[in-house]
C-alpha positions in Angstrom: -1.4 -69.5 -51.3 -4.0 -71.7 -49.7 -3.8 -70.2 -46.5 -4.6 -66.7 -48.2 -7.1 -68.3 -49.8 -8.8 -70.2 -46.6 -8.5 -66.9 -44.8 -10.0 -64.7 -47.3 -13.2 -67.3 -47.7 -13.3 -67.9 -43.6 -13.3 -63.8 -43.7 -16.0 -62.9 -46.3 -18.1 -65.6 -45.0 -22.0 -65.1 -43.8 -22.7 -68.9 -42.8 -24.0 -69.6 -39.3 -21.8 -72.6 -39.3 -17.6 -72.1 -40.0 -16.4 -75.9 -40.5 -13.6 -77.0 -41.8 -12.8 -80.2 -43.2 -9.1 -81.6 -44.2 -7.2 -84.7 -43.9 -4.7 -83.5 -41.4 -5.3 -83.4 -37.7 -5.0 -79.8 -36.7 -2.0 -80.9 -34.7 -0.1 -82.4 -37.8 2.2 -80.6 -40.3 1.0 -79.0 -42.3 -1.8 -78.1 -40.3 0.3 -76.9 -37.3 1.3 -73.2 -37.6 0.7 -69.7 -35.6 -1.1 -68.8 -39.1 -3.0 -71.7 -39.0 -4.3 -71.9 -35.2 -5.0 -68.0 -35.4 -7.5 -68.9 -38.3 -9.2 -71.0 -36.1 -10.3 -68.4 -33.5 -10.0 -65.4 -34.7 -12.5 -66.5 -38.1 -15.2 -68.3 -35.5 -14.3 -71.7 -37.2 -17.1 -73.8 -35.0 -15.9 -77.3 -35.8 -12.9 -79.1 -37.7 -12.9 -82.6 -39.4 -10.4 -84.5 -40.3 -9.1 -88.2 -41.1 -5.1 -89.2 -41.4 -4.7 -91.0 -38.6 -6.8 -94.9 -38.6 -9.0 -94.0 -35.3 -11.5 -92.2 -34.1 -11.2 -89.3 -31.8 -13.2 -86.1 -30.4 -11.5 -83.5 -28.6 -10.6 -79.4 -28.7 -7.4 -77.9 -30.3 -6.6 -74.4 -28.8 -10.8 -73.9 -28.2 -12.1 -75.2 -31.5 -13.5 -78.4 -31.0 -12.5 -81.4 -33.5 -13.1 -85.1 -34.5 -10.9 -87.4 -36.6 -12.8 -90.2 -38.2 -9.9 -92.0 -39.9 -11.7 -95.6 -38.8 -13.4 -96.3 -42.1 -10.9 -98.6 -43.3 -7.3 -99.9 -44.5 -5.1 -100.8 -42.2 -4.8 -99.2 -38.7 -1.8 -98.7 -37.3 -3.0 -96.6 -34.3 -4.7 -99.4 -33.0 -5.9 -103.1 -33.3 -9.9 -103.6 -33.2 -11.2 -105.8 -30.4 -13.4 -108.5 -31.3 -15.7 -106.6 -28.6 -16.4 -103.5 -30.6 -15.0 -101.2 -27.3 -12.4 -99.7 -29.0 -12.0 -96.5 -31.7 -9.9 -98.5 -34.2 -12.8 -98.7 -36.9 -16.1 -97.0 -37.0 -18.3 -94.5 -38.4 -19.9 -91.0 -37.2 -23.4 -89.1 -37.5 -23.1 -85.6 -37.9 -26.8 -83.5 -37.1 -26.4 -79.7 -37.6 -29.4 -77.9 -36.3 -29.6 -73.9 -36.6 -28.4 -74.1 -32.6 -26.5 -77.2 -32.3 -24.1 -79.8 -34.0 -23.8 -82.9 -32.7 -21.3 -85.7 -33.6 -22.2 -89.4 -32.7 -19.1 -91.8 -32.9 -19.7 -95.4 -33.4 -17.4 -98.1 -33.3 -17.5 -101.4 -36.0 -19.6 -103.1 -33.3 -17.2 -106.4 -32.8 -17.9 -109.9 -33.8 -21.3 -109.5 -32.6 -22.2 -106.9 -34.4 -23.5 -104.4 -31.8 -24.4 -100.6 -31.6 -21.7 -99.5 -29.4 -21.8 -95.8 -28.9 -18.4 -94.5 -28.5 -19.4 -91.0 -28.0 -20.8 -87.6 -28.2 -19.8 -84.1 -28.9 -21.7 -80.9 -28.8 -20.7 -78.1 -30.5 -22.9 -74.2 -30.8 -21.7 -71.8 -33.2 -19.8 -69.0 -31.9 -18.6 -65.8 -33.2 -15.6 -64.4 -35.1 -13.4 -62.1 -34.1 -12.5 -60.4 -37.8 -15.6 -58.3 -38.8 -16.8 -59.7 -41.2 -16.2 -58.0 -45.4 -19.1 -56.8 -47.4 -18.5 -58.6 -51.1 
């Protein structure tokens, strides 16, 4: 039912930008599915967010690129923070969505001395889908 309903919405939609946000990776049940991975190229999804997992990480699932920014708190089982800051255990990203670009900034907690530690930074322009698109 919710996949009907993502597709329909991802179909009929007019926005420059296709993002989509959930708590699963796009690698993790439920998330994982021919169904689901079609929707992500075949709808022009640009970008995908999600948390689940207690680290930070930026990479690209079957073309779409994604982040998970599950560093914000409890307790990390991924990983252990460094009292240096250089790791993706805890942390925080800035999102910037110009009419060209979107650009994701990932920070880690900074250590015990409290730095501004760059972790680092992905890219993203909108592209196109591949379902024409529905006249409501």
């Amino acid at each position: 039912e919710q996949k009907a309903w993502l597709a329909k919405e991802l179909k009929s939609s007019s926005a420059e930008w296709q993002i989509i946000v959930t708590h699963y990776p796009p690698y993790f049940e439920p998330c994982r599915s021919d169904v689901w991975t079609s929707y992500l190229a075949d709808y022009g999804v640009d970008f995908y967010i999600s948390g689940h997992t207690h680290l930070q990480k930026a990479s690209n699932f079957q073309g779409t690129p994604y982040v998970i920014s599950g560093g914000g708190g409890g307790i990390t089982s991924e990983t252990l923070p460094t009292t240096s800051g250089e790791d993706d255990g805890y942390g925080f990203m800035d999102v910037v969505i110009t009419h060209d670009v979107l650009t994701v900034t990932r920070y880690s907690h900074g250590g015990v001395d409290n730095q501004t530690i760059v972790r680092g930074v992905t890219s993203v322009a909108p592209r196109k889908a591949k379902v024409t698109q529905v006249v409501v």
